[in-house]
N, C-alpha and C positions, 0 to 999 in steps of 0.2 A: 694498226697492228696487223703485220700478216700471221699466218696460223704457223706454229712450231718457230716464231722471230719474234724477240722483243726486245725494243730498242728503249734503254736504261740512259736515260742524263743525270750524270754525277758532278755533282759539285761539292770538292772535298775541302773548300772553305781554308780554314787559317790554323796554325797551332795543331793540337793534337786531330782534330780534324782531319787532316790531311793523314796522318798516319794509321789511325783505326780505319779510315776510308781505303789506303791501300792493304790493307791485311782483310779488312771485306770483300774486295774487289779479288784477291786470292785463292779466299774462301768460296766465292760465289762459283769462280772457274771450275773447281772443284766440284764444286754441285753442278755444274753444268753438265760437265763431264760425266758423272753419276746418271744423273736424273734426265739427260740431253732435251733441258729446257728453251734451248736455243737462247743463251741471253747475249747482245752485244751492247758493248760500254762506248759511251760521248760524252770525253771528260771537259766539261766548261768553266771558266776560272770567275769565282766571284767573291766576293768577300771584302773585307780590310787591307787586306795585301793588293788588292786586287785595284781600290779605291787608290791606295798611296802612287800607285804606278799608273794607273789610267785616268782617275778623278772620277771613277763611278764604281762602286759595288756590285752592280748588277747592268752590265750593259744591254741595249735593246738587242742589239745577236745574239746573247746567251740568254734572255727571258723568248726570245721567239724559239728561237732551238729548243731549249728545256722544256715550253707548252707542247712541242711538236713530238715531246716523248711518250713510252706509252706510260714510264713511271720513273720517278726520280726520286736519284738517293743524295742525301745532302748533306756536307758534312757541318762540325759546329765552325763559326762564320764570330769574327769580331778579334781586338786585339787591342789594350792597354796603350793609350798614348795616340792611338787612330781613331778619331773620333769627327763629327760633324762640328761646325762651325760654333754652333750652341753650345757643345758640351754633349750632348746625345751619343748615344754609342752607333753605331752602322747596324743595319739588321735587315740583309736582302731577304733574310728568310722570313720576317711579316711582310716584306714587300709580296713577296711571292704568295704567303697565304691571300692577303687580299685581291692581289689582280687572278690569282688563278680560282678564285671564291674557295679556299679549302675552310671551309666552315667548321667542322668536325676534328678535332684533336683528338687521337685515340692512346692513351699513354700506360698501356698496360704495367701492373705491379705484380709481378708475380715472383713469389720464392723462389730458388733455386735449390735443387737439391744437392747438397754440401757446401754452400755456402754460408759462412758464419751470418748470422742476425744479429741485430741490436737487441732485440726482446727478447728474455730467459722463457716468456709462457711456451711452455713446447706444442700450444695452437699457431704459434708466429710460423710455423714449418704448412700452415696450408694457406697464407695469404694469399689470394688471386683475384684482385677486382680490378679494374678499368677507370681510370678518372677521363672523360669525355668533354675536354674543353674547347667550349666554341673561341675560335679562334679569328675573326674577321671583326668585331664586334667590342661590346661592352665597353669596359673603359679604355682598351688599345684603340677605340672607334677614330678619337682625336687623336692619335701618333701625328706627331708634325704640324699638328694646327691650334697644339695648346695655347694660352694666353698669359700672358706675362705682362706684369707692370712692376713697378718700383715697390707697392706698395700691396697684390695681392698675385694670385698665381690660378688658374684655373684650367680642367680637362672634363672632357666631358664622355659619359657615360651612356651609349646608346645599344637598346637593344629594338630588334624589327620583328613582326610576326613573320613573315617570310623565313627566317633563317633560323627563331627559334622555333617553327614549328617542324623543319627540316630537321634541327639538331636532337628535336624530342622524337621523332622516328627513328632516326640513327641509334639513338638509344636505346628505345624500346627493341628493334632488331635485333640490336648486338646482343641484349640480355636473352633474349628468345632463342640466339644462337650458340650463347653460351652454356644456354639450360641444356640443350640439344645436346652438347658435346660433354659436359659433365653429368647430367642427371638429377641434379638440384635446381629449385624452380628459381627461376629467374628475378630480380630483382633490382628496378630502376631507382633511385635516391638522388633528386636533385637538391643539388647544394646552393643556397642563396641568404640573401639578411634579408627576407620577407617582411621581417617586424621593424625592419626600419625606414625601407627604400620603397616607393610603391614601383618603380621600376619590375622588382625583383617578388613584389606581390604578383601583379603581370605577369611576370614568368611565370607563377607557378599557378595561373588559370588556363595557362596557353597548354602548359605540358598536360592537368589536368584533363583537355580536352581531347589530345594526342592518345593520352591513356586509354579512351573508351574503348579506341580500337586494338587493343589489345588487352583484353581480360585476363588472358591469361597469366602474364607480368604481374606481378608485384608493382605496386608504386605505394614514393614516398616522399617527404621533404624534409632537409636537417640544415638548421644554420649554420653558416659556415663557421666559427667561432668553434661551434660544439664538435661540428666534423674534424677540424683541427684536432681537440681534446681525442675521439673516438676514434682517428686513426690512430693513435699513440696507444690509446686504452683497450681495442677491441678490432683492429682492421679485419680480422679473417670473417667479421657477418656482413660485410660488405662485398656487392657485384659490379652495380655499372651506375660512375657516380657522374651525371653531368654539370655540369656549371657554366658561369661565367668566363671569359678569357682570364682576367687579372686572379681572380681566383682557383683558377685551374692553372695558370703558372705557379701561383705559388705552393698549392698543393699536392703539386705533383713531385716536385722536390722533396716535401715528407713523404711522399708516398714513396720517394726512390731509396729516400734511407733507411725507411722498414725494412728493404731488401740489400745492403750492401752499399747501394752509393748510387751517384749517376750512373757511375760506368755499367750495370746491371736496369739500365730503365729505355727501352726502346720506344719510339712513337712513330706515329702516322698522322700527316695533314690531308683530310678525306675533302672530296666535292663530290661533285655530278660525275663530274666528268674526269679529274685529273685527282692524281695521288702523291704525294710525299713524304718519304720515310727518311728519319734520320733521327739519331742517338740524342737523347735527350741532354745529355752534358754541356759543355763549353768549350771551349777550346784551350782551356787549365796552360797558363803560359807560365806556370811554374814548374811543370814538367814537359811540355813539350821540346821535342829534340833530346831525350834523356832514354826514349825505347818504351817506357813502363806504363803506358799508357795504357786502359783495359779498355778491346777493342770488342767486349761481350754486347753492350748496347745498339752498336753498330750493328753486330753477327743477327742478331734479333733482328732490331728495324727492316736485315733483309728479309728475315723471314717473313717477314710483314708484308714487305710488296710483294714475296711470292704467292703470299695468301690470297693474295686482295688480286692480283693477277688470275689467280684461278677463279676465283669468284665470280671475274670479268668475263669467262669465258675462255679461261687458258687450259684448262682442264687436268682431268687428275695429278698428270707429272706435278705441276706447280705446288698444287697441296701436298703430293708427298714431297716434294723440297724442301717447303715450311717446314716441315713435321720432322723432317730429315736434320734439317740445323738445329732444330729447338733439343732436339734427341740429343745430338752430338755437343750441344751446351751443357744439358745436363750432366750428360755421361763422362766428360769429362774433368767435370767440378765434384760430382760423386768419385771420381779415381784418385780427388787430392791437389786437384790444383790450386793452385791459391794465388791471388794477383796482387802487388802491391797495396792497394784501395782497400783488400782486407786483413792485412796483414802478412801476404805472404811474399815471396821473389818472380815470379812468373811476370814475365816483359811482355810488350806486343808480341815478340815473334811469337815466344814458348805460347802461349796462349794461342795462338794461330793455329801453330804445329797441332798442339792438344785438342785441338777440336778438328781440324782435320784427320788428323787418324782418328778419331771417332766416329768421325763422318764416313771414313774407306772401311772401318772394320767392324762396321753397321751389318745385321742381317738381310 
């Protein structure tokens, strides 16, 4: 990475994908322009569409070019009808978490202000906690090496101390940094079925040991069954929930309709070393090519590599970036907007528009 240049690989994948990635990509110039982050775009093609025409999802030029970035935004990847030989759907983007070891899923939930909710309790207006799925691991461990017979079907479940005891830092940080920037003490809750799996017992000695070093954190442990029940029943006393892969896929999608929808849920695949940001949705081939598409999760996820870029050493511009989009979401979802996904008519573009003039007529 040179100083004041950073070199972004975008892969805007398939379906709506491609279209909330170009009204990001809009957006970002705009911040650019603002904030003179210095960011340059390296758009590389991979995906279902990508698979049908070339015979690979992810070719070796675009996984060496995309490692060779300093962060990469991704669009959602996969498409009905395009699938592997098995039956399986295509998914460059675990290929990518595993070879690039993005271990840390970071899938923030947070309310928006004027965005309708699902839940009448008028505490649902300060929902903001983090589901933190390890992403290389657990039972995605066997992608492509499950076991099949006529007669039974088997996949296997692996977790390593190496990568949970990385994921239970990641953790404990993020809550420490979260305390930092709201005020309220921090608070880890790992999500697992301890009482069934000794697997997932194991987890929760490894994190326990993780915890020492951090006193100041809260820790906890809730089984996954009941966290299901308790995001529905009470999400706003939750901060930073880590889990398993299969488990934090799927609970992150409730975690996304507390807040409106996919379109409203952005994430980050963290490492050591390499970062990846992209919308937590799919590629909705029901709507795509139709415009209406809500390109908010996207507009996030950037804010996310711009965070995670300052972090790295990009310095203040980058954070106020972040801070600058996250603003310019809010502000203009408080003026009225409303996107298909909640009821309202606002397209990709108008949504683009609306948040860029937020973003120019920002203080």
């Amino acid at each position: 990475m040179l100083a004041n240049s950073y070199d972004i690989a975008v892969l805007p994948g398939d379906g709506i994908g491609v279209e909330v990635m170009d009204a990001t990509l809009d957006l970002l110039r705009v911040v650019d322009q603002r904030y003179g982050v210095g960011l340059s775009f390296s758009v590389q093609r991979a995906g279902a569409f990508a698979y049908k025409e070339t015979g690979t999802d992810l070719s070796d030029e675009t996984f060496e070019r995309t490692a060779r970035a300093d962060a990469i935004l991704l669009g959602a990847m996969g498409w009905p009808g395009i699938r592997h030989a098995d039956g399986t759907e295509l998914s460059p983007q675990i290929t990518l978490r595993q070879r690039l070891n993005l271990y840390g899923g970071v899938r923030p939930i947070r309310a928006i202000p004027g965005v309708p909710l699902p839940l009448s309790d008028p505490r649902a207006a300060k929902i903001d906690f983090v589901i933190l799925r390890e992403s290389t691991e657990g039972l995605f461990f066997s992608k492509d090496q499950g076991m099949v017979s006529s007669d039974w079907a088997e996949e296997t479940l692996r977790l390593t101390r190496p990568t949970t005891e990385r994921l239970a830092r990641m953790a404990f940080r993020l809550a420490d940094h979260r305390a930092g920037q709201s005020g309220r003490p921090g608070r880890v809750t790992l999500v697992d079925k301890a009482n069934v799996f000794r697997a997932f017992a194991w987890m929760r000695t490894v994190f326990a040991k993780v915890a020492e070093s951090y006193p100041h954190v809260g820790h906890d442990a809730h089984y996954v069954d009941a966290m299901a029940l308790d995001l529905v029943r009470r999400p706003w006393d939750f901060d930073v929930l880590p889990m398993e892969n299969m488990f934090g896929d799927i609970l992150s999608d409730l975690g996304a309709g507390l807040i409106g929808g996919m379109g409203f849920a952005p994430s980050a695949d963290l490492g050591d070393t390499h970062g990846l940001f992209q919308p937590s949705h799919g590629t909705a081939p029901d709507i795509a090519g139709k415009g209406i598409a809500n390109p908010t999760a996207c507009f996030l996820s950037a804010a996310m590599m711009l965070e995670w870029l300052s972090v790295r050493g990009g310095g203040q511009r980058l954070a106020d970036a972040a801070l600058g989009i996250r603003a310019a979401v809010d502000a203009a979802f408080m003026d009225g907007l409303r996107t298909a996904d909640v009821g309202g008519s606002a397209g990709t573009v108008q949504v683009t528009r609306a948040v860029i003039t937020a973003l120019r007529s920002a203080p």
